[in-house]
Structures are given as C-alpha cells and as structure tokens.
N, C-alpha and C positions, 0 to 999 in steps of 0.2 A: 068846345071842340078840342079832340084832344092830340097834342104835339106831340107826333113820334123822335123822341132824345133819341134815340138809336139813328135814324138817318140824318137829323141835322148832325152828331156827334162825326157820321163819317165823310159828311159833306164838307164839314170843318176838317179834316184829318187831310181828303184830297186835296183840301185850296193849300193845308199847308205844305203836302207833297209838292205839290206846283212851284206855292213858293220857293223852296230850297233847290227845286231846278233852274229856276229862271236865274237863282243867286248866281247857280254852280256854272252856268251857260256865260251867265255877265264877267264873272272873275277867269274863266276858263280864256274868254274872247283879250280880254285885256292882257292877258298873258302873253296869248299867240300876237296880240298887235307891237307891245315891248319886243317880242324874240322877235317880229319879221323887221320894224323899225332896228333894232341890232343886227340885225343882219347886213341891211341896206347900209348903214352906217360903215360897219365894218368895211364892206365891198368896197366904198365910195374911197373909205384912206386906204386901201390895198392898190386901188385904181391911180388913186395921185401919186401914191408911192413907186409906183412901176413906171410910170408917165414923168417924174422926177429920177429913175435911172437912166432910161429908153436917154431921156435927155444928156444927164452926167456919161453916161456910154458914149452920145453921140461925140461928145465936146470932149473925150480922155480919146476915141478914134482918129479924130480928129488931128490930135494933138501929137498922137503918138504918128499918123503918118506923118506929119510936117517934120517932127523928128528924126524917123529915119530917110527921110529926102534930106535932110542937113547929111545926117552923118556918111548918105552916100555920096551928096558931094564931097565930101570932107575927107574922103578917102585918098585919095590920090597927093594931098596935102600931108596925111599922118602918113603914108607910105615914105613918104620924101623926106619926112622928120625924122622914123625910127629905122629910116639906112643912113641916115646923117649919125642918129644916135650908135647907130651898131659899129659902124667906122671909129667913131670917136672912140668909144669902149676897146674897139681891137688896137687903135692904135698906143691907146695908156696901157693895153696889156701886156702888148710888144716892147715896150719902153718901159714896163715894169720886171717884166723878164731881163732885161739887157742892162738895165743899171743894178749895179752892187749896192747894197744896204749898208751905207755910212755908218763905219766904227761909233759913232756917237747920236747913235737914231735914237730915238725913244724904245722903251720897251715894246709897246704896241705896234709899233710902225714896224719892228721887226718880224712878230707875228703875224701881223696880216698880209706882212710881202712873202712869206713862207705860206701862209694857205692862198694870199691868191693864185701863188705858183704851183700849188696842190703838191707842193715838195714834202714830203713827208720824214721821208731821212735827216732832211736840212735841219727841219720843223723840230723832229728828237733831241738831234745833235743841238740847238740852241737853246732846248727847252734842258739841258742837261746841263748845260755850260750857269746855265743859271739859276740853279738848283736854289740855290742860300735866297734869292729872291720870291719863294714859292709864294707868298702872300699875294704880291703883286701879278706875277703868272697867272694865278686862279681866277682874281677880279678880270683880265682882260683876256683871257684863254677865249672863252665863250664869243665877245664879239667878235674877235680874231675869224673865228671860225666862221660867223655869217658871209665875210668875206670868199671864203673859200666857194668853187662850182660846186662843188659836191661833199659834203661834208662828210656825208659818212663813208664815201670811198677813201678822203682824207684819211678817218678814223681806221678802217678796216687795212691799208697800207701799211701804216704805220704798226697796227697789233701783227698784223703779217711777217712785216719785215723782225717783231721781238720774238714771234713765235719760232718764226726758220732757226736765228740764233740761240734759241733756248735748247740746253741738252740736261738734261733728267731734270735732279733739283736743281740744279747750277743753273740759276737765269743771268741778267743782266741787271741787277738791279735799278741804276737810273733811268734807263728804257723801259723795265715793269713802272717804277713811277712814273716817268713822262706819259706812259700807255696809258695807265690809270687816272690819272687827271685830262687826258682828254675822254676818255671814256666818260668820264663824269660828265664833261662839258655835252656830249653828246645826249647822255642820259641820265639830267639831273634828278636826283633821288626821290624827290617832289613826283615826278611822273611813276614812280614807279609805285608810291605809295598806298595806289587804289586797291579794292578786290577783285580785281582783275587787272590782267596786263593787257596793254596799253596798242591802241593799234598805230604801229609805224606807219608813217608815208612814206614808205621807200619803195625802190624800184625793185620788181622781181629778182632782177639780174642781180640788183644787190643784196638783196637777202639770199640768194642762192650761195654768192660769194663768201657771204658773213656764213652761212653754213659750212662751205668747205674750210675754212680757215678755223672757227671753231672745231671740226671734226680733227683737223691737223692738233690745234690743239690739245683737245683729248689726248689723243694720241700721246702726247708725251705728260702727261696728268697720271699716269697708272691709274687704279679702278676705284679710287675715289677711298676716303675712310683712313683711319690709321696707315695703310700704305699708301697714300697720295705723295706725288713726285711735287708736289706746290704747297706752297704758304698760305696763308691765308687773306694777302691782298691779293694775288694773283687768283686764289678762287673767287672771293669774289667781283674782280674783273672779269673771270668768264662768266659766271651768272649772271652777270648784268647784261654781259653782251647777249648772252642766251635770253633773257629776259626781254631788252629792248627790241631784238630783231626778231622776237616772236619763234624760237627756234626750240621749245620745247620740244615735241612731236620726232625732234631731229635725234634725239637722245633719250635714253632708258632712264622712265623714271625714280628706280633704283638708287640709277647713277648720280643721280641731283640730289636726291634728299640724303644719301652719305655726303657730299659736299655741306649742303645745311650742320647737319648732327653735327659733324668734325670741325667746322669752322663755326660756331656757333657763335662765339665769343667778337665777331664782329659787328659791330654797330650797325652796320646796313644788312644783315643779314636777315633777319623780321621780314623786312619791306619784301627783299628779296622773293622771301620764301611764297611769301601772298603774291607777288606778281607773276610768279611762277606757276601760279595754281595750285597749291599746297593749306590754300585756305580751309579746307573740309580736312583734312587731316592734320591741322594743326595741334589736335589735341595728341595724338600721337605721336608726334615728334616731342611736345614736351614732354610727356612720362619718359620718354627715353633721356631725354636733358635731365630729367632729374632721376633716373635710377642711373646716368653715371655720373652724377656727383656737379652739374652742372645749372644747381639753384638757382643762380643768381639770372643767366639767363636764360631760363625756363619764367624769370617772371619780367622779363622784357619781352620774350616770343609770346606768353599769355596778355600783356599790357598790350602791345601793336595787333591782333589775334582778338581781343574782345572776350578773352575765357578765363578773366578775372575770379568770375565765382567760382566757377570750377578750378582754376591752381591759384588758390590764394594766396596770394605775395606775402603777406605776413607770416602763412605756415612757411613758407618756400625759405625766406629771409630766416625764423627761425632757425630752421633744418641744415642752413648754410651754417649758418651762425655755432652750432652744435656739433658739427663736424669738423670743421676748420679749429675749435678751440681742442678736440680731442686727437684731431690730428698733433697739433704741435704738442700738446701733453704725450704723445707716442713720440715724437720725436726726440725733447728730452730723456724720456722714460733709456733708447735705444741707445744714446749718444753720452747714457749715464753723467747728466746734466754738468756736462762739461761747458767750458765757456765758447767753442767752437756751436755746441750739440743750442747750446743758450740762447745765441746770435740767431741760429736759422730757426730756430722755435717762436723769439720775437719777431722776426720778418716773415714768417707765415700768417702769426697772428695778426700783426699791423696792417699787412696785406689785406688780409679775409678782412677786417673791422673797414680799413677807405674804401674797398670794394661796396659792402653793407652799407655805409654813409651815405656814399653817391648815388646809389640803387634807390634809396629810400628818399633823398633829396628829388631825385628825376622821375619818381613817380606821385610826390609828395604825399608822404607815408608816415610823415611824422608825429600825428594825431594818432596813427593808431601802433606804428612800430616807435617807441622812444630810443632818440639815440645819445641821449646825454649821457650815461654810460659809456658808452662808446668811444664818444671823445673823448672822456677821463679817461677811459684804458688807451686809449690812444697815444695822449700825450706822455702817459705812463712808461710807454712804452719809446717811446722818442727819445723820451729822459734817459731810461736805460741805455738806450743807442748811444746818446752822447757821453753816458758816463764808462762806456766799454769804451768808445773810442779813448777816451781821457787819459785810461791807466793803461789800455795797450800803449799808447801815447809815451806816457812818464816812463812804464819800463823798459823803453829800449831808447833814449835818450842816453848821448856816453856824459861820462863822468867828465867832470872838470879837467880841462887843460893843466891848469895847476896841482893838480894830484898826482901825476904821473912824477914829479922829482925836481920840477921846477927848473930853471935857470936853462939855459943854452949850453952849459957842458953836460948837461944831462942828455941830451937827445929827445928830448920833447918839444921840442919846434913845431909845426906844422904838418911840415911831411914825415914825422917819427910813431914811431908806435905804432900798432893795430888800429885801423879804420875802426868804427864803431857801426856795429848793423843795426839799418835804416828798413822797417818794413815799408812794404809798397803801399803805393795811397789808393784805400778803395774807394771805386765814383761815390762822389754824395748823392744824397736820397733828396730826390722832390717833393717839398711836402707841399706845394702847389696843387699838386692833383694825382690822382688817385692812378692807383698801378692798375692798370688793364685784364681782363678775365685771362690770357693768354700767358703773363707774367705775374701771377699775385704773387704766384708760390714761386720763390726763387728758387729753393733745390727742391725737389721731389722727395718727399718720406720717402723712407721704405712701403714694398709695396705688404698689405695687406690684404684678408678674404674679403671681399666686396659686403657678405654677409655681417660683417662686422661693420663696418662703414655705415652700410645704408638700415642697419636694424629697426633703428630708430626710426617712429613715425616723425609726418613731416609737422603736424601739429601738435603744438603743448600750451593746451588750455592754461595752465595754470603755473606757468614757466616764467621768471623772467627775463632779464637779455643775457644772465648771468648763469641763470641756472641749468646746473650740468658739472662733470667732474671740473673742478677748478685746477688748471696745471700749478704744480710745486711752485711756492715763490723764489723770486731769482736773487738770493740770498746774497751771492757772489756779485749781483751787479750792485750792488748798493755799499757792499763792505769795505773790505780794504783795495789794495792794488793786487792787483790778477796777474798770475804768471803768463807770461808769454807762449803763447800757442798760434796757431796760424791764424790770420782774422779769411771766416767766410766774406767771399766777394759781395760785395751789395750790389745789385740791379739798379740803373738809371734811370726811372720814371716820368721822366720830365718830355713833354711830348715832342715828337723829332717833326720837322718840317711837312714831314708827308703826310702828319695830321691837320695842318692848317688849314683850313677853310680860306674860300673865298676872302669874305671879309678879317679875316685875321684868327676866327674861330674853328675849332674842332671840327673837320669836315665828317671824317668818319674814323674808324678801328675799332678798339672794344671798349666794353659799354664804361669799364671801370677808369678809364681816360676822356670821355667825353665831356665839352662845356654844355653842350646843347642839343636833340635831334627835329630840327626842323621837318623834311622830309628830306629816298632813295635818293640837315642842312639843315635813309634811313635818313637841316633848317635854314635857320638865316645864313645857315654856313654852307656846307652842301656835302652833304653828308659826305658826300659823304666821299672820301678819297684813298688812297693805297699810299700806306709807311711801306718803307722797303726793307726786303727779308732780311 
C-alpha cells in the first residue's frame, strides 16, 4: 500500500503549527499572570501607604489642635508679658533719653545712646570729634546702628542735614566723612557686589524720602563729568545711596554713568557700576576708560565685570605702562631736563610703575605680566629721590660760624650776619603703598593731541616691560652737587584715616592705595569708605 508523503508531511507541518501556538498562548498567559500579580502588589503598598498617612494625618491633626488650644489659652498670659515688656522698654527709653552720656563712656556706649536717640546731628558731631579714632568707629559704627528704630531714617537725616549745608564744591568735609562711613554701615559693599542690585526692606515712605534728598542732592552735583560740583567720595556716596535704595529709575541714565567715567579711579566703583545695572554695558564704559588714558582701571572695571578676555589686563598694563614712561620722557624733553623738569619726570614714572605693581599683585598677574623690572626701576628711582634730596640738602646749608672772622669783636655772634636760607621741607613719600589712580601724576604734563597719546596699540606681542622710547638718563642726579632751584612739591601717599577699614584695613578709594577688595571690604575691610576732599 502506498503512503501519501504529501499529506503525512502536512499533517506533520499542522501539529507543528499547533505546537507553537500552544507555546505562544502558555508564555503569553504567564506574562499577563506576572503583570496582574504586579499589579495587585503594587495597589496593596499604595493601599498601606495611604492607610499609614490617613493615620500620620490623623495624629499631626490631632496634635496640631491641642496646639493651638494651648496657645489660645496662652494668650492672655503673653498679652500680660509683652505690655510688661513694652513698659519696660518705654521706661529705659525715657531714662535713656534723660541721662547725659558720661564724659568717660566707652566708645560704643556713646554711639548707641546717639542712635537709640535716633539723633543724628549729636551722632555727626561725635562721629567728628573723633575723627583720629576712625579704626575703632568703623568696627562698632554698625552695631551701634541696630540699636537705632530706624536705621535708615538714622542714615537719610544725617545725609540731609550734610546735603542742606553743602554749597557748590565747598562741602563739609568731616560730615561728607561721618556721612560716608555710615552710609557704608548701611550698605556694606558686600551687598552690593552682586549682578543686580539688591532688593531693600524699606518702607515706601522711606525710599520716597531717600529720593527727594538724593534729588536735592543732584541738584547741587552740576551734570555729572568734568564739570561735576563733587569729589569723588562724595560721588560715590551718592551712588551707593542711589544703589542701595533702589533709585535708579529716579535719575537719567546719562547722568550716572558720567559719575562712573569721571570717578573711575575709586575702588568701589566696579561694584558700583554692576549694582547699578550697568552690567551689559560694561564693555562700554571700558573702551572709554581706556581711550582717555585710564588703563589701569579699565582692568579693574574688566576683572569685577568678567571681560577679561575681551580687555586683557596684560595688553591694558602694557599700554599703561608705554604711556606713562613717554609721558615723563615729554616732560623732560619740555622742562629741558632741568632738575625741577627731573624730579616731576621721576614722580610720574615711580608713580605709573606702584600703580602697575599693585594692579598686577591684586589681580595676580605675575606669571604672566613680570614686574621685577619694575622694582629695579623703582628703587632706581627712589635712590635718585634721596640723592636730589641730598645735594639740594648740602647746597643750602650756611657756612661755618667760624668763617665769618671769628672772635666776639668781630660781630659774628649769633645774632650777626645774614641768616642763611633754609628751603621748606617737602612731605616725605610713602613707600608703604602705592599712590592712588586720582594722585599718581603729581603735576599734570603739558597737555598734548590725544592722537599722539593713544596711537599706540594696546598690545605688544613682542614688547618687554621696557621696551619703548627710554627717557634720557638722569645724569645730573648721580653727578656732582646740583644748583639750587626750587624743589617740586612731593605728594603724601600714605593712606589718611578715611581709608581705614573696619578692621584696621583699606576700606575703599582708588585701586592704587588699596590693601585689599573684599566686597561694595567694592573685603575683610569694607570697602569700602570716603577720604575727605
């Protein structure tokens, strides 16, 4: 008999069709029993989880009314405590009011019975009296003032009362300083250092107030720039105040970034300018720092600013550096290198070089700008100082008492003869720390076309700290003894009270006197404070 392969082959092909369904049905079923056993799982801890709030809910309910049933009993007990306390308080106020502040109080004890009084006149006048103390002033200024009800009306009185008495430039100077060291206590520099300015807690009423006294003082500010009726602590004292009480808006922004430009040269002025809103045009205001000749800080405005790559402090430092030596070389040149023409040529240079120093130390630049050069020419140049002093010194020293003819019948006593002329003694130079952007240049060159000045690019690849016209060597100061000619005045550099920080350090001024800039302390000091004009 014969076996059809054709239909076993497809009988065989069905069963294994089958097969592979029954597989696909088995593994499909065991799938769905895993996902619905997951499922039921899941629900179950969702279910105990909420049944474990439901519960924490009822017992934090719970808790929380027993709570406030205490604390409404408890009311009638706290009402009884803080009229006992408000009494107390009025009666130490009254009795603080009425007793006089012992000649021999501590310093502190006298400021804070001046702001608890919220006297503000008292507060100037005693902050003035002890001027020479300012160290200590500044450490206790600040708690002094938590004491006070209102601090910033404290502050806004007192700026009030300096502004009425302020007429053109003629301020009051130890009331711009007293003003400005509480200003700072109001708005340490720290606060202001962010990219945006800072939102006050104050009362409407009081920023409305801080407005009209600010607009008072505009008023006697002329329009900002070159012709500005203020100094430059008292500008920026008003920026700040314009800053902390949020008073932009109040004023043309014109009128604030000429304050910026022109006062440049203060150490909290960066901070300034960024809490001001001036962050997106910073680049701006630097090219203008450096097309009028104002390097140094155009690379503190670009270091606080973040636009390092774009004004790099090494070309800037250069560029400084290139000018300032071809300055005093015109100077010479002008003064047909006379030993008066001599003197102001070294004290520009030495200047521009501890300005360079200190710039380059406060951004630490020394890897990539070198300044040992620097300090050789520096001290070069020191030497020279002392050895002008020396022989201006010897040549006007008189002659010997015994030269004149000797003896007592000659008339050469004491009181005989011609007095011998005594030049005046110029202030000594601090080599402590560095002249200020404000004072580098003791006299002013002649002026030149600007085009001449700024020609030069701000970069030289292949320059080094030297390279550039080298002014004439100063032949005469190394030589013999020098005739007598008038000696230029030397500038004081040594820092005046009203830089002192809190802790004993540099609070604020310009950059080229500064120990430190913490922050608007513009560190551990605080930044930042007002020298007076």
């Amino acid at each position: 008999m014969a076996i059809d392969t054709d239909r076993v082959q497809k009988l065989f092909d069905s069963l294994e069709d089958q097969k592979t369904i029954l597989s696909s049905c088995t593994q499909l079923y065991k799938t769905l029993s895993n996902h619905f056993s997951s499922l039921q799982h899941s629900l179950s801890q969702k279910s105990s989880s909420l049944d474990s709030k439901f519960q924490a809910l009822e017992s934090d309910s719970k808790k929380a009314l027993e709570s406030l049933d205490q604390r409404e009993n408890s009311i009638p007990e706290r009402e009884s405590s803080a009229a006992a306390r408000i009494e107390e308080q009025r009666e130490a106020a009254l009795s603080e009011f009425e007793k006089a502040v012992p000649e021999n109080a501590e310093l502190s004890e006298c400021l804070k019975s001046y702001c608890r009084k919220m006297d503000s006149s008292g507060l100037l006048r005693f902050m003035v009296s002890k001027r020479k103390e300012s160290m200590s002033l500044r450490s206790e200024i600040v708690s002094a003032m938590e004491e006070s009800v209102d601090s910033a009306r404290l502050v806004l009185d007192a700026v009030e009362e300096f502004v009425s008495q302020k007429s053109g430039k003629v301020g009051i100077p130890d009331k711009r300083w007293a003003c400005g060291m509480l200003m700072q206590a109001l708005f340490p520099a720290a606060e202001l250092g962010g990219k945006t300015v800072p939102k006050p807690a104050f009362a409407r009423s009081v920023v409305e107030r801080a407005a009209r006294v600010a607009e008072l003082w505009k008023g006697k500010m002329g329009d900002g720039g070159e012709g500005s009726m203020i100094g430059p602590t008292e500008a920026a004292m008003f920026m700040q105040m314009v800053a902390g009480f949020g008073l932009k808006t109040k004023f043309d922004e014109e009128f604030l970034r000429k304050q910026v430009l022109e006062f440049a040269s203060r150490r909290d002025m960066p901070k300034l300018a960024i809490a001001l809103g001036f962050g997106e045009k910073m680049g701006d205001i630097i090219d203008e720092l450096v097309k009028s000749g104002k390097e140094i800080e155009a690379v503190y405005f670009a270091s606080e600013s973040g636009l390092t790559e774009r004004f790099s402090p090494v070309s800037l430092l250069k560029s400084y550096l290139h000018n300032s030596r071809k300055n005093a070389t015109t100077i010479l040149k002008n003064g047909n290198y006379s030993t008066a023409a001599t003197e102001e040529s070294g004290n520009v240079e030495l200047n521009s070089i501890k300005t360079i120093i200190k710039c380059v130390e406060d951004h630490k630049l020394e890897s990539e700008f070198s300044i040992d050069s620097l300090r050789k020419r520096a001290t070069q140049l020191e030497k020279a100082k002392v050895e002008r002093k020396k022989s201006s010194a010897g040549a006007s020293k008189p002659p010997n008492k015994r030269a004149h003819g000797g003896g007592s019948g000659s008339g050469s006593g004491r009181g005989s003869g011609p007095s011998a002329f005594r030049p005046a003694k110029a202030p000594k130079f601090s080599n402590s720390t560095y002249p200020s952007f404000g004072r580098r240049n003791p006299a002013p060159p002649p002026q030149h076309s600007p085009a001449g000045r700024y020609s030069g690019p701000f970069s030289y690849p292949a320059q080094g700290v030297y390279d550039g016209p080298t002014p004439p060597p100063y032949a005469s100061t190394y030589g013999g003894p020098l005739p007598q000619t008038p000696t230029i005045p030397q500038q004081h550099y040594s820092l005046s009270v009203d830089d002192m920080g809190a802790g004993g350090m540099r609070a604020s001024g310009s950059y080229g006197g500064q120990t430190s800039y913490n922050a608007y302390d513009y560190a551990a000091a605080a930044p930042p404070t007002y020298h007076s004009q």
